[in-house]
OpenMM code with the backbone's topology and positions (N, CA, C; nanometers):
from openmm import Vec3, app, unit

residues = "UNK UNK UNK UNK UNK UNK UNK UNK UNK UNK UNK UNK UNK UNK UNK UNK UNK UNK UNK UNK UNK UNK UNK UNK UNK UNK UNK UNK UNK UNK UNK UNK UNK UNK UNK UNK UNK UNK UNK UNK UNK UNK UNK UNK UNK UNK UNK UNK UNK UNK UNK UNK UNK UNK UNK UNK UNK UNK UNK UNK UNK UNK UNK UNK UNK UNK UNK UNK UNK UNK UNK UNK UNK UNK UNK UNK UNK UNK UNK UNK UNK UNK UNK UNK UNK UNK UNK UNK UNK UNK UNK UNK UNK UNK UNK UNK UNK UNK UNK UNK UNK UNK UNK UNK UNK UNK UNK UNK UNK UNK UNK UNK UNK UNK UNK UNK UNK UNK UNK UNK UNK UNK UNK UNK UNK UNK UNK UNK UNK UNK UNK UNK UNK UNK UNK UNK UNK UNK UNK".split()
positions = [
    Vec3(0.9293, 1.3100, -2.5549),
    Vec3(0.9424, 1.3877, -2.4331),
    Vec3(1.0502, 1.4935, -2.4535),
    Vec3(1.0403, 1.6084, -2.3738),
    Vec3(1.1260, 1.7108, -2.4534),
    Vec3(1.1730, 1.7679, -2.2901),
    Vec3(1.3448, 1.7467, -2.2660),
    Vec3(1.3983, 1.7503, -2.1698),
    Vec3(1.4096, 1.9201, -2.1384),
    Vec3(1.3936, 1.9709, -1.9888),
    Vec3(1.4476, 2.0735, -1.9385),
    Vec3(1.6259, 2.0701, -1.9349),
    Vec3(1.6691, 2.1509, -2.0333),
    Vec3(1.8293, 2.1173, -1.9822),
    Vec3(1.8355, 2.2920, -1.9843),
    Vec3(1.9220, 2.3466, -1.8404),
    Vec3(1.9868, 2.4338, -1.8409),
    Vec3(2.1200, 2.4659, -1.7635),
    Vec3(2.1568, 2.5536, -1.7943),
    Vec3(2.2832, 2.5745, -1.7272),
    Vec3(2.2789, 2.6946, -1.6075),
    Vec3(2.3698, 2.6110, -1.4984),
    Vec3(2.3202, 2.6948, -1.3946),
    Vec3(2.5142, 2.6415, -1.3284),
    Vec3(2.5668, 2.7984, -1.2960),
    Vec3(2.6768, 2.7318, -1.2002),
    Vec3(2.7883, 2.6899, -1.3012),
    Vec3(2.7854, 2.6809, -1.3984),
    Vec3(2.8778, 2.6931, -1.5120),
    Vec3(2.8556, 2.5195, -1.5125),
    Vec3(2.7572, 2.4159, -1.5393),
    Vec3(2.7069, 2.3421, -1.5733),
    Vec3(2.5896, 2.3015, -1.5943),
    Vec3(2.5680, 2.2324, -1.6907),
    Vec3(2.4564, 2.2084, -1.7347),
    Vec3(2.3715, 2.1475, -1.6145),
    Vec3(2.2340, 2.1419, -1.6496),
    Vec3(2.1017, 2.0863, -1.5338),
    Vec3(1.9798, 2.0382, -1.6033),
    Vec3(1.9312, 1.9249, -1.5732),
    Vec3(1.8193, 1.8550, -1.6499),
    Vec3(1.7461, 1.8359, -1.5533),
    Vec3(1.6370, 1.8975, -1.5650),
    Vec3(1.5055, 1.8930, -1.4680),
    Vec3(1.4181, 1.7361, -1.4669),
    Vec3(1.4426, 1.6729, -1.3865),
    Vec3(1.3913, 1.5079, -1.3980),
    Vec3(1.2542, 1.5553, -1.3358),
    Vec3(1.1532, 1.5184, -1.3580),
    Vec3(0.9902, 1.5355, -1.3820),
    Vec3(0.9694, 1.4668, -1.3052),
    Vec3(0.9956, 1.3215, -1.2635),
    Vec3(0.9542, 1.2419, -1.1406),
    Vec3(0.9972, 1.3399, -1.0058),
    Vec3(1.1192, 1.3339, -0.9742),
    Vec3(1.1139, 1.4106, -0.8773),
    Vec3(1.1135, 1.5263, -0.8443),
    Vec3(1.0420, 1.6424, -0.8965),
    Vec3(1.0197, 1.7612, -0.9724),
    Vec3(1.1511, 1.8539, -0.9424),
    Vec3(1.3132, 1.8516, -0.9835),
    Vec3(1.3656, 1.8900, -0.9332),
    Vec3(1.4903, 1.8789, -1.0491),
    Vec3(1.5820, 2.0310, -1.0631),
    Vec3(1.7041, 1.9769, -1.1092),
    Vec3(1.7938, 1.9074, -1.0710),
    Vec3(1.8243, 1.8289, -1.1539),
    Vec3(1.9806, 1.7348, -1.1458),
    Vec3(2.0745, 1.7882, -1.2428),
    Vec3(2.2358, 1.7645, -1.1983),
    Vec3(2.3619, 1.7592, -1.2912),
    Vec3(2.3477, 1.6848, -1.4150),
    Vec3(2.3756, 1.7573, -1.5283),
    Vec3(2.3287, 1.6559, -1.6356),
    Vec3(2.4952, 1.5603, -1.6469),
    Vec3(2.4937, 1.4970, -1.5182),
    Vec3(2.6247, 1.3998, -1.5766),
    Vec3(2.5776, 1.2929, -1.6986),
    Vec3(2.6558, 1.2307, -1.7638),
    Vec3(2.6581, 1.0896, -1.9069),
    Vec3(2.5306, 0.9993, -1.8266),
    Vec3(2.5908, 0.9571, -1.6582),
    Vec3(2.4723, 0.9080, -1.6656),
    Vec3(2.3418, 0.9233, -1.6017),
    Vec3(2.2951, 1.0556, -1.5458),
    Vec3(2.1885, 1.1248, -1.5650),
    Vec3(2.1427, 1.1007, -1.7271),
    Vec3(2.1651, 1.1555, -1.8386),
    Vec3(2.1189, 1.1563, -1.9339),
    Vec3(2.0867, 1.0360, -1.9709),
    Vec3(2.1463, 0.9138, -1.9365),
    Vec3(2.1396, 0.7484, -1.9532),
    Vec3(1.9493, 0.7411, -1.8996),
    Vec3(1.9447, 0.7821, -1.7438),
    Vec3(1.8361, 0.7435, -1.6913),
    Vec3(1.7262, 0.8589, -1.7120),
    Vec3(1.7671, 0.9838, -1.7379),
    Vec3(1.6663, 1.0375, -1.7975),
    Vec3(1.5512, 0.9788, -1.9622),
    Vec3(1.6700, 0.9312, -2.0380),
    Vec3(1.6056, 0.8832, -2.1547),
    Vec3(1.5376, 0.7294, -2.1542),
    Vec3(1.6196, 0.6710, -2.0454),
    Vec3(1.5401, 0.5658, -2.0431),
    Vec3(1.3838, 0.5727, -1.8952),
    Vec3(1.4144, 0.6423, -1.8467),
    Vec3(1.2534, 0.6719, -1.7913),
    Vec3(1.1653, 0.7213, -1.9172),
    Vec3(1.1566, 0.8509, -1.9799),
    Vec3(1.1344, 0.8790, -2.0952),
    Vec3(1.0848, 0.7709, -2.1600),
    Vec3(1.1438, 0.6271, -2.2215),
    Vec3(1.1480, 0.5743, -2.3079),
    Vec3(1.0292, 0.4437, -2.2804),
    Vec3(1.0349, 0.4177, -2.1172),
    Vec3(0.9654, 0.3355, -2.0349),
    Vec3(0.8219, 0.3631, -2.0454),
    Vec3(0.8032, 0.5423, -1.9958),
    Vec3(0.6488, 0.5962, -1.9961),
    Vec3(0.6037, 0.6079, -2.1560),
    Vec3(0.6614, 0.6517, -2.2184),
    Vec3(0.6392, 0.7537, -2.3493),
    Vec3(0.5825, 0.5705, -2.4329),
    Vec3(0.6636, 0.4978, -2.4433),
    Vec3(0.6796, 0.3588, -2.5403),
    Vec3(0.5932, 0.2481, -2.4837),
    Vec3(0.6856, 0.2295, -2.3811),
    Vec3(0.6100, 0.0726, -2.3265),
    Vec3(0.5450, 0.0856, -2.2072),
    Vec3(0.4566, 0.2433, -2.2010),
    Vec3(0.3253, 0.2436, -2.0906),
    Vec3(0.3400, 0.2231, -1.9711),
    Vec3(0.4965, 0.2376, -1.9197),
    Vec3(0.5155, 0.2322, -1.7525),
    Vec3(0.4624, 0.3270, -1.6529),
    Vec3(0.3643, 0.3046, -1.5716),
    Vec3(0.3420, 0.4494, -1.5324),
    Vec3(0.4390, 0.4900, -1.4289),
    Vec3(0.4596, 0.6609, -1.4653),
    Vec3(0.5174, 0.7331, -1.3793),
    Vec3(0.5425, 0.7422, -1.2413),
    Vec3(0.4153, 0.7045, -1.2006),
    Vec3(0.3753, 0.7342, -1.0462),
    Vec3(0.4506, 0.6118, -0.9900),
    Vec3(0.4771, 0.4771, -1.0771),
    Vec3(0.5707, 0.3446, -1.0269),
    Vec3(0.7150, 0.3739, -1.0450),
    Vec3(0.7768, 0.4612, -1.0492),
    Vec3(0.9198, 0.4938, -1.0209),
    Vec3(0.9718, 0.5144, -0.9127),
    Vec3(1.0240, 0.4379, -0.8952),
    Vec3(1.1613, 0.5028, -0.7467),
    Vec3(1.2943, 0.5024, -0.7926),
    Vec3(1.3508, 0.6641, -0.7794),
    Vec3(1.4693, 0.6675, -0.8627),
    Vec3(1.5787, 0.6633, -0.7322),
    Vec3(1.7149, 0.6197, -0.7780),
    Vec3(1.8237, 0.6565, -0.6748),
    Vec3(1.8119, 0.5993, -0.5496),
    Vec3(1.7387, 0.4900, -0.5241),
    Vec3(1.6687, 0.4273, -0.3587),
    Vec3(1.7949, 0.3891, -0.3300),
    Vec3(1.7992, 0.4211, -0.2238),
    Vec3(1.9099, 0.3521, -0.1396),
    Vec3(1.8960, 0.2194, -0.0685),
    Vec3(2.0150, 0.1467, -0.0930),
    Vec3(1.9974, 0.0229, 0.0000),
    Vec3(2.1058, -0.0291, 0.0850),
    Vec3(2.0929, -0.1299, 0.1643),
    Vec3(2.2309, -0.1659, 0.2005),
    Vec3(2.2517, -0.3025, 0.1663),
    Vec3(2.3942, -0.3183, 0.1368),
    Vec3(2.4182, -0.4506, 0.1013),
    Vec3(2.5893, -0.4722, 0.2067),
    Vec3(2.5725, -0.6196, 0.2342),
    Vec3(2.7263, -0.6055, 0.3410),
    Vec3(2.7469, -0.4534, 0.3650),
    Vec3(2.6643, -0.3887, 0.4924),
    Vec3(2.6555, -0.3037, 0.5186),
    Vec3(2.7191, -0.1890, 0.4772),
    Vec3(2.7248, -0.2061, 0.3281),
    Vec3(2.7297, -0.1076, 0.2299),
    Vec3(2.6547, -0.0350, 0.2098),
    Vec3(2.6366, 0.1395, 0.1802),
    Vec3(2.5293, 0.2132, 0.1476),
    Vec3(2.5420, 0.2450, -0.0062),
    Vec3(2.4235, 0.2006, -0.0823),
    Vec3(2.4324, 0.2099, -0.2239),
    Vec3(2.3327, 0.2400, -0.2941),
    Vec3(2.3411, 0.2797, -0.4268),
    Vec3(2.1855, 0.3622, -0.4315),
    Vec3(2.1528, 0.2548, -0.6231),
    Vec3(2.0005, 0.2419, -0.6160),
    Vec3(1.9845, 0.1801, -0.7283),
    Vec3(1.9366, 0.2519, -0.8015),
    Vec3(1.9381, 0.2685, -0.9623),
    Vec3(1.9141, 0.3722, -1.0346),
    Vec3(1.7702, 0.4218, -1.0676),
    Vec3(1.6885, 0.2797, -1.1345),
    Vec3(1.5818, 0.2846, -1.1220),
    Vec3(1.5461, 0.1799, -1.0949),
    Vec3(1.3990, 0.2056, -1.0452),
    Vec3(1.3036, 0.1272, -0.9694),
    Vec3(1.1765, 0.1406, -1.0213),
    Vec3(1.1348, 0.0182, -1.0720),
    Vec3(1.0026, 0.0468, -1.1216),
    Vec3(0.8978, -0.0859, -1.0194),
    Vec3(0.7653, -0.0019, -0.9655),
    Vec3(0.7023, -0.0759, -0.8850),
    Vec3(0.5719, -0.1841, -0.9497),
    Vec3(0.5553, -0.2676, -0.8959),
    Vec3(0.4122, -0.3161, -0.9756),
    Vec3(0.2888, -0.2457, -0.9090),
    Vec3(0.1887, -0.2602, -0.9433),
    Vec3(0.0874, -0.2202, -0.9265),
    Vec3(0.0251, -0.2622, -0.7929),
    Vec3(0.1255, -0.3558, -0.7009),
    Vec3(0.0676, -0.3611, -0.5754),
    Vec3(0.2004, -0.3079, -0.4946),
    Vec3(0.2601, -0.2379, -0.5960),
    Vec3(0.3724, -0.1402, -0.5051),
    Vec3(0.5242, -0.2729, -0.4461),
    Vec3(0.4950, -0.3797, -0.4972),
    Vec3(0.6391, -0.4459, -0.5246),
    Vec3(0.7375, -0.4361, -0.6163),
    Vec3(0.8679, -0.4763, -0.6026),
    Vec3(0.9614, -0.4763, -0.7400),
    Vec3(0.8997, -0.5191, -0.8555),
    Vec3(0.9792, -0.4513, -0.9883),
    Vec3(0.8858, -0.5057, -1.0837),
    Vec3(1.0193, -0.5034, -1.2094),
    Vec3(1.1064, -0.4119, -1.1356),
    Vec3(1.1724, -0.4100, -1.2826),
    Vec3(1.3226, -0.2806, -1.2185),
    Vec3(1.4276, -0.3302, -1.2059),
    Vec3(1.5059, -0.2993, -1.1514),
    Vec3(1.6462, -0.2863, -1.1908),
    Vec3(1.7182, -0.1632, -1.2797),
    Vec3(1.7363, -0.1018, -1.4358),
    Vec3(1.9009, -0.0310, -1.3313),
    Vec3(2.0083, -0.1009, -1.3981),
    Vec3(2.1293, 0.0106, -1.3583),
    Vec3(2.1844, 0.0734, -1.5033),
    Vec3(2.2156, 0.2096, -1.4345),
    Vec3(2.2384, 0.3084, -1.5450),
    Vec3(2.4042, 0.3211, -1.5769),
    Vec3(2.4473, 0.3142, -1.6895),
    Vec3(2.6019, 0.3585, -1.6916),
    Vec3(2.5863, 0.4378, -1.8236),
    Vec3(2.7289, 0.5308, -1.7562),
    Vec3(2.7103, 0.6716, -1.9040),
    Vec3(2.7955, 0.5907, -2.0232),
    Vec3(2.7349, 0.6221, -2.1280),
    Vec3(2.7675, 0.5964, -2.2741),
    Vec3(2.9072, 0.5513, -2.2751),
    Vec3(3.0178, 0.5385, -2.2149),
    Vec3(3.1271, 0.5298, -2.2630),
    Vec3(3.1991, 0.4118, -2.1905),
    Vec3(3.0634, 0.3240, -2.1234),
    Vec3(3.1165, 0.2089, -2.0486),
    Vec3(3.0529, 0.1461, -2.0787),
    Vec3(3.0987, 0.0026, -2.1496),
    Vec3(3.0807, -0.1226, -2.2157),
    Vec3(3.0111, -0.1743, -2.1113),
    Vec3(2.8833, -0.2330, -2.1388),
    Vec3(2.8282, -0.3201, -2.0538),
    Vec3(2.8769, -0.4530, -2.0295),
    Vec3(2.9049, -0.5191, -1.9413),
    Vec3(2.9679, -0.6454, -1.8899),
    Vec3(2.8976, -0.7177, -1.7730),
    Vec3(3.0053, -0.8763, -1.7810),
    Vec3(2.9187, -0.9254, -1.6741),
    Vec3(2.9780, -0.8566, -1.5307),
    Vec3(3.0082, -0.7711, -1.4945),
    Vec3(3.0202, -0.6619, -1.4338),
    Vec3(2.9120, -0.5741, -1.3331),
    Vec3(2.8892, -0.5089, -1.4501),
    Vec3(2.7758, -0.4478, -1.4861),
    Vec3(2.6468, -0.4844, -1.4459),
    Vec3(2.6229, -0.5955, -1.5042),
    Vec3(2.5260, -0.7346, -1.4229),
    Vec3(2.5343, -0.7786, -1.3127),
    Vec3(2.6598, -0.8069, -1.2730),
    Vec3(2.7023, -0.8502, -1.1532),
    Vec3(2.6095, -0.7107, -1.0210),
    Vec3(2.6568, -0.6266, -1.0477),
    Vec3(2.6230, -0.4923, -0.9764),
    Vec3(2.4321, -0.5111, -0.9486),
    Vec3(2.3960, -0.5060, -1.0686),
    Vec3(2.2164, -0.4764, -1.0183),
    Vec3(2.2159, -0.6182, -1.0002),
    Vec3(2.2479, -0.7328, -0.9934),
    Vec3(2.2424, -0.8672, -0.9150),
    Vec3(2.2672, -0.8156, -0.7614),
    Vec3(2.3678, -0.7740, -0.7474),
    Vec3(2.4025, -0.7317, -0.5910),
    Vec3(2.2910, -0.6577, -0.5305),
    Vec3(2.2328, -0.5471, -0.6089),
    Vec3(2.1140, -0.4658, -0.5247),
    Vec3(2.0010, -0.5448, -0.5299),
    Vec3(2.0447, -0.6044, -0.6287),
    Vec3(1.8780, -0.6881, -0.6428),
    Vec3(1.8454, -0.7741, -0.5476),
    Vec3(1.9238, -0.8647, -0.4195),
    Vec3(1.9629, -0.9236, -0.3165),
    Vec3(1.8613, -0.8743, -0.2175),
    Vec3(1.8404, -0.7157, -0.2281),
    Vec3(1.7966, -0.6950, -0.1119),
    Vec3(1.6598, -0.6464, -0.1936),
    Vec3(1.6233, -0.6149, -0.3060),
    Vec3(1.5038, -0.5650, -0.3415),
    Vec3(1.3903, -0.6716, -0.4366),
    Vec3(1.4568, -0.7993, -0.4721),
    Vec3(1.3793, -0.9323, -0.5321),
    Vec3(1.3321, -0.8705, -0.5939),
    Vec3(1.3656, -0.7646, -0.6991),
    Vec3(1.2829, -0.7283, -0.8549),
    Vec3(1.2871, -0.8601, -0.9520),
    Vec3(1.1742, -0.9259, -1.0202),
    Vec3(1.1267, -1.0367, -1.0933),
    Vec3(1.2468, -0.9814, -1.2193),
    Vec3(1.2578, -0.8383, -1.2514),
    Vec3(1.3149, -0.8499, -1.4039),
    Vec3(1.4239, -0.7421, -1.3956),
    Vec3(1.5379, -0.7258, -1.4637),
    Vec3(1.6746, -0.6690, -1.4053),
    Vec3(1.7420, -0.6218, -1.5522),
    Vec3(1.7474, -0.5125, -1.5892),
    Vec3(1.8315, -0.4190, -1.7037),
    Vec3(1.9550, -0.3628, -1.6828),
    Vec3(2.0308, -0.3750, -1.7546),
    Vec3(2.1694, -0.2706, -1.7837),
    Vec3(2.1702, -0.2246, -1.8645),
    Vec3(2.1620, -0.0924, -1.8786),
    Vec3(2.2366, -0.0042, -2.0296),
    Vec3(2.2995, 0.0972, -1.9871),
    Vec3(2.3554, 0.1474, -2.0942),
    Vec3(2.4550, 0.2577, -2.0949),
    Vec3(2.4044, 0.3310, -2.2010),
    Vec3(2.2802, 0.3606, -2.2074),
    Vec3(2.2276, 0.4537, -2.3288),
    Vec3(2.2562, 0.4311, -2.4991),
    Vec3(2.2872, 0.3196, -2.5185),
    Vec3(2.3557, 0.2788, -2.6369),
    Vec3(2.2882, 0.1512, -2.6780),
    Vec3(2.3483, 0.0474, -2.5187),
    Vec3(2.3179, -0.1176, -2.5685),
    Vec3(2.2399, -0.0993, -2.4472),
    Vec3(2.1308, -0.1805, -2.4726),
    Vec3(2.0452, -0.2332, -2.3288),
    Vec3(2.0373, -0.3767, -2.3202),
    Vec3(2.0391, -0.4022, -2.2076),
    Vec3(2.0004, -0.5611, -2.2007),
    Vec3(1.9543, -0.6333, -2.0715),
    Vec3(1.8169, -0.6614, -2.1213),
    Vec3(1.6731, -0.7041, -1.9894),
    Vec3(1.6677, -0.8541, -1.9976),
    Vec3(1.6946, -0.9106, -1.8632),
    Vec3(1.6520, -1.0190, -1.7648),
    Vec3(1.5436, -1.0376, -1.7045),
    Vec3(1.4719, -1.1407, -1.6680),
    Vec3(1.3895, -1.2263, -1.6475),
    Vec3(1.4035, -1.3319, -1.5080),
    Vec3(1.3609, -1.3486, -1.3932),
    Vec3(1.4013, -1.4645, -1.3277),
    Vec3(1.3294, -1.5960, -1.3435),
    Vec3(1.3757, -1.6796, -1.4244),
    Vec3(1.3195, -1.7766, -1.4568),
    Vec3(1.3028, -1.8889, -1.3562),
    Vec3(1.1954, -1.8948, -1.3143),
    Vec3(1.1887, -2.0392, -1.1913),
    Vec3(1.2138, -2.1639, -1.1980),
    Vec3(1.2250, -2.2400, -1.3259),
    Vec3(1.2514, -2.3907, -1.2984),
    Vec3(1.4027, -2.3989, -1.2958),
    Vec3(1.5078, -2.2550, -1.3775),
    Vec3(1.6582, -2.2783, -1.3206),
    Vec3(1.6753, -2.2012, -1.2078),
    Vec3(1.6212, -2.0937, -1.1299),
    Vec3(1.6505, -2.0155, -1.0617),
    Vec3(1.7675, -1.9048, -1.0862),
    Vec3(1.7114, -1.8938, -1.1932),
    Vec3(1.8856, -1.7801, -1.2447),
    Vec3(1.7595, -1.6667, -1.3635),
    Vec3(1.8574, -1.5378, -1.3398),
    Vec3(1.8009, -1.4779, -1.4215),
    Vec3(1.8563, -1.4747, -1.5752),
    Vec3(1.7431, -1.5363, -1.6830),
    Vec3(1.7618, -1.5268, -1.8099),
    Vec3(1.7451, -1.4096, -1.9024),
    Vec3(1.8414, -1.3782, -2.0198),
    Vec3(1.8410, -1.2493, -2.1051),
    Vec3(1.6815, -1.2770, -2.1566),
    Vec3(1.6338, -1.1242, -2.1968),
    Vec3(1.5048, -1.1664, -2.2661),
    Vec3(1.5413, -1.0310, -2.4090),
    Vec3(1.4605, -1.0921, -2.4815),
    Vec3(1.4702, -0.9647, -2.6687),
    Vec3(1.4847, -0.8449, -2.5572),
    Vec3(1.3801, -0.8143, -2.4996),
    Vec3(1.2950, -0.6377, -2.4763),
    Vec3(1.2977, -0.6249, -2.3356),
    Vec3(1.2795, -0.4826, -2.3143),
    Vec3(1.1948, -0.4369, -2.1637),
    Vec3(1.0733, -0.5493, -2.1480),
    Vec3(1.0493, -0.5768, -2.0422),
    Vec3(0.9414, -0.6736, -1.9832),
    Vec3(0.8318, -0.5855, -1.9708),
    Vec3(0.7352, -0.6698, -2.0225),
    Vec3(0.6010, -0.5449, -2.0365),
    Vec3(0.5404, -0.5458, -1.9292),
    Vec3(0.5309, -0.4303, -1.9456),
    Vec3(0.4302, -0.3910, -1.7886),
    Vec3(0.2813, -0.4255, -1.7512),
    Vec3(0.2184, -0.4878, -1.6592),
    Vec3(0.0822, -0.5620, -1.6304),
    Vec3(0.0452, -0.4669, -1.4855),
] * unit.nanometer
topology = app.Topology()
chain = topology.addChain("A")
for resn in residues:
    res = topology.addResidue(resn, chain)
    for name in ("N", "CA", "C"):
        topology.addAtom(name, app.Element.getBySymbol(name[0]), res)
């Protein structure tokens, strides 16, 4: 996939294709640009199942989740927080798309920072979500 990046305003701008529109190319814009990219282009996610940036509330907090990928009957399916390259993924990190995930019950849950990725699973006989190798393939 071959990114729109221009500069506009004395910063750069990366045209994200889902929502046909420029964005700031902040560290982690570029995080979730490449991994949408990497989702459609590799492991056959379709496009049209993205919801980027959704907002939710949690302890009437307003917070936004990075990506959102839907299943094919338009439920959670796969529910991905983005951090820019220069922040170590932790149980942190995890902790965070656990929190959004509260209100959106996505079956499978990612963190990366464009570097390291690492995809969960909710496994039913412990009720906890388990690490898995890969992205969870899409059905």
């Amino acid at each position: 996939m071959e990114f729109k990046i221009k500069e506009a305003n004395g910063q750069l701008i990366i045209f994200d294709s889902l929502r046909k529109k420029y964005l700031v190319l902040t560290p982690e814009e570029w995080v979730r640009q490449h991994m949408i990219a990497f989702l459609v282009q590799f492991k056959n996610y379709p496009k049209t199942l993205f919801s980027l940036e959704k907002g939710l509330q949690y302890n009437k907090l307003l917070k936004r989740s990075d990506i959102l990928v839907l299943n094919r009957n338009g439920n959670p399916f796969l529910l991905i927080e983005c951090k820019a390259p220069d922040i170590v993924l932790s149980s942190k990190t995890l902790e965070q798309v656990c929190v959004y995930n509260k209100s959106i019950q996505a079956p499978h849950l990612g963190i990366t920072n464009g570097l390291n990725h690492l995809f969960f699973s909710f496994d039913e006989q412990s009720s906890n979500y388990l690490q898995i190798p890969d992205v969870p393939k899409f059905m």
